[in-house]
N, CA and C of each residue as an Amber inpcrd file, in Angstrom:
protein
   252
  53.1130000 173.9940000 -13.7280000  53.0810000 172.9670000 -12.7180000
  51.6280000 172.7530000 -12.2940000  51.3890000 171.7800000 -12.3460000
  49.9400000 171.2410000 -12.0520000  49.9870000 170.8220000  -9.9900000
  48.9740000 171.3670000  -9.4530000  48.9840000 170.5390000  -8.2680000
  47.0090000 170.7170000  -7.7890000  47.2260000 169.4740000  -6.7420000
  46.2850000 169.3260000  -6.4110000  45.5440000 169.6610000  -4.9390000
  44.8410000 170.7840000  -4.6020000  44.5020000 170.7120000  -3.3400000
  42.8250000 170.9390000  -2.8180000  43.0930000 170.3150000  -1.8090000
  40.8220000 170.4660000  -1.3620000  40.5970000 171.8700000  -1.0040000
  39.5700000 172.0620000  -1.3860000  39.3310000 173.7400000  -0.7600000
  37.6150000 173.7770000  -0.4490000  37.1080000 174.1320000   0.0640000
  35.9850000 174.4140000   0.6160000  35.3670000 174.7940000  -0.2540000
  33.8970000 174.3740000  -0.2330000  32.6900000 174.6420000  -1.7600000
  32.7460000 175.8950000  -2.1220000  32.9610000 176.7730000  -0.7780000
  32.3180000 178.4690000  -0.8610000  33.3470000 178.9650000  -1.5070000
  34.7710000 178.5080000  -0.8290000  36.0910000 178.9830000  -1.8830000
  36.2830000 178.5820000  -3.0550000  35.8200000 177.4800000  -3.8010000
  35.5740000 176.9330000  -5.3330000  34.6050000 177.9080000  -5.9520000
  33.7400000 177.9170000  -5.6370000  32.5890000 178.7790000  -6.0610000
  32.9420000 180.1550000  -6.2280000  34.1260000 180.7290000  -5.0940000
  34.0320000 182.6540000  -5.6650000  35.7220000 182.2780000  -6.1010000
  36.1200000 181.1040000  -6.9860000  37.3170000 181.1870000  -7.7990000
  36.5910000 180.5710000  -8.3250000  36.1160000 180.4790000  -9.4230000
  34.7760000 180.1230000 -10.4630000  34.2180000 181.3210000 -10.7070000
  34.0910000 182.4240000 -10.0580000  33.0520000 183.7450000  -9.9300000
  34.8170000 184.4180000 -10.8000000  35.7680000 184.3320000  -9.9260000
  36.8750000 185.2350000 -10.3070000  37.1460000 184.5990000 -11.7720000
  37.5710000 183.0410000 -12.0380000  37.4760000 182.6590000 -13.5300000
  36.5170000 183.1190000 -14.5980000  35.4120000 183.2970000 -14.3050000
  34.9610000 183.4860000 -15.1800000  34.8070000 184.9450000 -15.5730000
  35.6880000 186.3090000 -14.9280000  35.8850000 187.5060000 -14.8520000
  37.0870000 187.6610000 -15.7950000  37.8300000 186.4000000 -15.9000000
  38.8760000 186.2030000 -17.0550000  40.3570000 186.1820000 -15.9620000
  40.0720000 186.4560000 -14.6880000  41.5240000 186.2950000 -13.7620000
  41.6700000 185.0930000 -14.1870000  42.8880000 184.9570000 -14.0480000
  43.4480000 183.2550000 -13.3110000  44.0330000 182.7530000 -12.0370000
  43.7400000 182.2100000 -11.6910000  44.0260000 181.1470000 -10.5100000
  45.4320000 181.7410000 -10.3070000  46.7720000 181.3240000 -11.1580000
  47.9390000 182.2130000 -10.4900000  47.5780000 183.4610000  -9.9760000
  47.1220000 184.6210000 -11.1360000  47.2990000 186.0390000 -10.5780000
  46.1560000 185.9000000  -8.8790000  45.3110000 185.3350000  -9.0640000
  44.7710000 185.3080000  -7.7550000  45.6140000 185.3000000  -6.2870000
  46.2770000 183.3280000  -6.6280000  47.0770000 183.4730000  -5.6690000
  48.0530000 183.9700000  -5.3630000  48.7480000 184.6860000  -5.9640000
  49.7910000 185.6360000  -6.3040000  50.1340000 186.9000000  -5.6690000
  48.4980000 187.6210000  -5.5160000  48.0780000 188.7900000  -4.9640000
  48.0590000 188.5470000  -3.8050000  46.9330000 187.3470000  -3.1180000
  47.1980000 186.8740000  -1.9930000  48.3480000 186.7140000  -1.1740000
  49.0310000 186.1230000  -1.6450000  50.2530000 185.7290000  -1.4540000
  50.9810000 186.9320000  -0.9760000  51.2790000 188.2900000  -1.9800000
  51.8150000 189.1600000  -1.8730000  51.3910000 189.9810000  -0.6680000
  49.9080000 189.8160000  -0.6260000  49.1930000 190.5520000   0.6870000
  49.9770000 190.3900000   2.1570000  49.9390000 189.0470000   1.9050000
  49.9510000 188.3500000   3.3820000  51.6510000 188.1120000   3.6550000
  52.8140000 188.4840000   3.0320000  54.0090000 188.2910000   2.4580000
  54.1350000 189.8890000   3.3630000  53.3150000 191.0190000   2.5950000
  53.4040000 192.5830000   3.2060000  53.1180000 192.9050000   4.2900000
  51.6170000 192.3380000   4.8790000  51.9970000 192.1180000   6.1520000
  52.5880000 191.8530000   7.5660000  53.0480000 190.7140000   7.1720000
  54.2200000 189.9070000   7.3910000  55.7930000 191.0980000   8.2370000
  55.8010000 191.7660000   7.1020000  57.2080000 192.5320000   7.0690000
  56.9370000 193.9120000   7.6910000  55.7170000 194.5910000   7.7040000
  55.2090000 195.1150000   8.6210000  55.7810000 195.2350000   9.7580000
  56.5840000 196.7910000  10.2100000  56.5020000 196.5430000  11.6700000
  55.2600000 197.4590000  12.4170000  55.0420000 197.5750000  13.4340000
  53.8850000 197.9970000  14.2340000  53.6360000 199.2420000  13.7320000
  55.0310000 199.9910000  13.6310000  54.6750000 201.4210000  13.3980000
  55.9620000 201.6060000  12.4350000  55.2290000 202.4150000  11.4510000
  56.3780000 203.0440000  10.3390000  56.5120000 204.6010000  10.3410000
  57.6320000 205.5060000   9.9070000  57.7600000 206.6380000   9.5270000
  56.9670000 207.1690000   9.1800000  56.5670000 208.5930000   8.4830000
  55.6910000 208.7510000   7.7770000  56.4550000 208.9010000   6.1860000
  57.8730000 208.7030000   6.4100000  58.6010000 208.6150000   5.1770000
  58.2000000 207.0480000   4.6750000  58.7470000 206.1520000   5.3940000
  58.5090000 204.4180000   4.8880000  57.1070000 204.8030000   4.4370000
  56.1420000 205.2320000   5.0440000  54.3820000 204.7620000   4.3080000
  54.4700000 205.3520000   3.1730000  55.0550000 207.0350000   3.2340000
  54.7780000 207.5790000   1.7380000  55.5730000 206.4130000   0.7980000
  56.7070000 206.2990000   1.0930000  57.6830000 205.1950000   0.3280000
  56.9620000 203.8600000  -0.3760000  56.1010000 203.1320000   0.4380000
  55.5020000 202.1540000   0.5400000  54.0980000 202.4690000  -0.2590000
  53.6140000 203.4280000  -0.1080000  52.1540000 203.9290000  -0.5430000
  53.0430000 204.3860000  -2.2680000  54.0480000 204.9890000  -2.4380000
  54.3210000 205.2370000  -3.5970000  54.6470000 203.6910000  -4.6880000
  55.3740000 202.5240000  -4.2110000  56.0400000 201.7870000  -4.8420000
  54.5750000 200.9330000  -4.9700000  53.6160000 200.8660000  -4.1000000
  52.3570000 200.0510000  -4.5230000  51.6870000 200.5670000  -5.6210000
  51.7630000 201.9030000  -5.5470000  51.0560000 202.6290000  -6.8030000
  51.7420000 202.3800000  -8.0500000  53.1130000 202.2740000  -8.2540000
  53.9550000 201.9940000  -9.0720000  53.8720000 200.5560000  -9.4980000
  53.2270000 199.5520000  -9.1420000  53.1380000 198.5210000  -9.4140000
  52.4080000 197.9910000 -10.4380000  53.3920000 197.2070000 -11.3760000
  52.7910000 197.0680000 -12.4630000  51.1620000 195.6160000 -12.2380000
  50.2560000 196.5790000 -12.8820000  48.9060000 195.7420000 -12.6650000
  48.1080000 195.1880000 -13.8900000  47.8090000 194.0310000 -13.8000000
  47.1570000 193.4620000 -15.2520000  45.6190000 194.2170000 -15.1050000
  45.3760000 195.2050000 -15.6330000  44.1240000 196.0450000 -16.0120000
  43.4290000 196.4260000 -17.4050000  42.6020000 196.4140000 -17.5440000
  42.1110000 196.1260000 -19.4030000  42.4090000 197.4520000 -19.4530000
  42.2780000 197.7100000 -20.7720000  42.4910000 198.6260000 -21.5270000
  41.5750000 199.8800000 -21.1710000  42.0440000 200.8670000 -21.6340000
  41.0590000 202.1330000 -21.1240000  39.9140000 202.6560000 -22.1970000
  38.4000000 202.6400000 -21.8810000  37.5890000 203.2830000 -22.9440000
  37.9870000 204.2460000 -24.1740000  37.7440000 204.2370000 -24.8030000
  37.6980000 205.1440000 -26.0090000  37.3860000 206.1160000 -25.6840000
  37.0970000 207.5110000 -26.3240000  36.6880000 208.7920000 -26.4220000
  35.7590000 208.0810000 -26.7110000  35.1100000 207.4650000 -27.8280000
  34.0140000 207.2120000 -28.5420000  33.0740000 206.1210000 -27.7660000
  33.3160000 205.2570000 -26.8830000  32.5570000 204.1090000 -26.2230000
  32.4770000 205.3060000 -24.9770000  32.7570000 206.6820000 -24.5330000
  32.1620000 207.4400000 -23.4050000  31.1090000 208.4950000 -24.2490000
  30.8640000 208.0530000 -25.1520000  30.0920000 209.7210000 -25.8780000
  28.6100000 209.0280000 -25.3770000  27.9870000 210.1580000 -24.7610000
  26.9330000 210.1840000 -24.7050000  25.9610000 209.4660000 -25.2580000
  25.2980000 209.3320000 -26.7450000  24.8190000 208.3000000 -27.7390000
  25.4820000 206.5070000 -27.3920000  26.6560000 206.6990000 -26.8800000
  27.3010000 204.9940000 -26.8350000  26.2390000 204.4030000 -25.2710000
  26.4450000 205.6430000 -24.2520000  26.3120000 205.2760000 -23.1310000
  24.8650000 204.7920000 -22.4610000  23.8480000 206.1560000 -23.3940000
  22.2630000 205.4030000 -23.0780000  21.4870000 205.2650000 -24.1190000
  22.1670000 203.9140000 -24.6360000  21.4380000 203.4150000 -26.2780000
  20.0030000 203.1740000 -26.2260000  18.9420000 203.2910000 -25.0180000
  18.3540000 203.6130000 -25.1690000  17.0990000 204.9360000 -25.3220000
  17.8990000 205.5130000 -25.0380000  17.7130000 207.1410000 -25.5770000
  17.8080000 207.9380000 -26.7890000  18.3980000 207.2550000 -27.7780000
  18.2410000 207.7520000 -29.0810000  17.1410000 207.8700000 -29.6160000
């Protein structure tokens, strides 16, 4: 779905900074979204069961994150190529 809305230079400019990091515009607003959605449902004060609960299922959340280094792109020789 295509839509159209005005946004302020400074907010074009650091979603231009995030595009070109390879995010996209959904996952951006998405996160946002989700932030302010959690908040939201928030009451003043929680258990210390609900936070662990809450602190566990965020960790559990599946996250678009690149791939993890190699053994070989951490070896020493990879890391200060100019030191050989």
């Amino acid at each position: 779905m295509q839509v159209t809305i005005e946004i302020e230079p400074q907010t074009f400019s650091l979603l231009q900074k995030v595009k070109e990091k390879g995010v996209s515009l959904d996952d951006v607003l998405r996160e946002a979204l989700s932030k302010i959605e959690d908040e939201q449902d928030l009451p003043e004060k929680l258990s210390v069961d609900e936070q662990i609960k809450r602190l566990r299922d965020w960790a559990n959340k599946p996250r678009n994150l690149p791939p993890p280094l190699s053994d070989e792109a951490l070896r020493r020789e990879n890391i200060y190529e100019d030191r050989i």
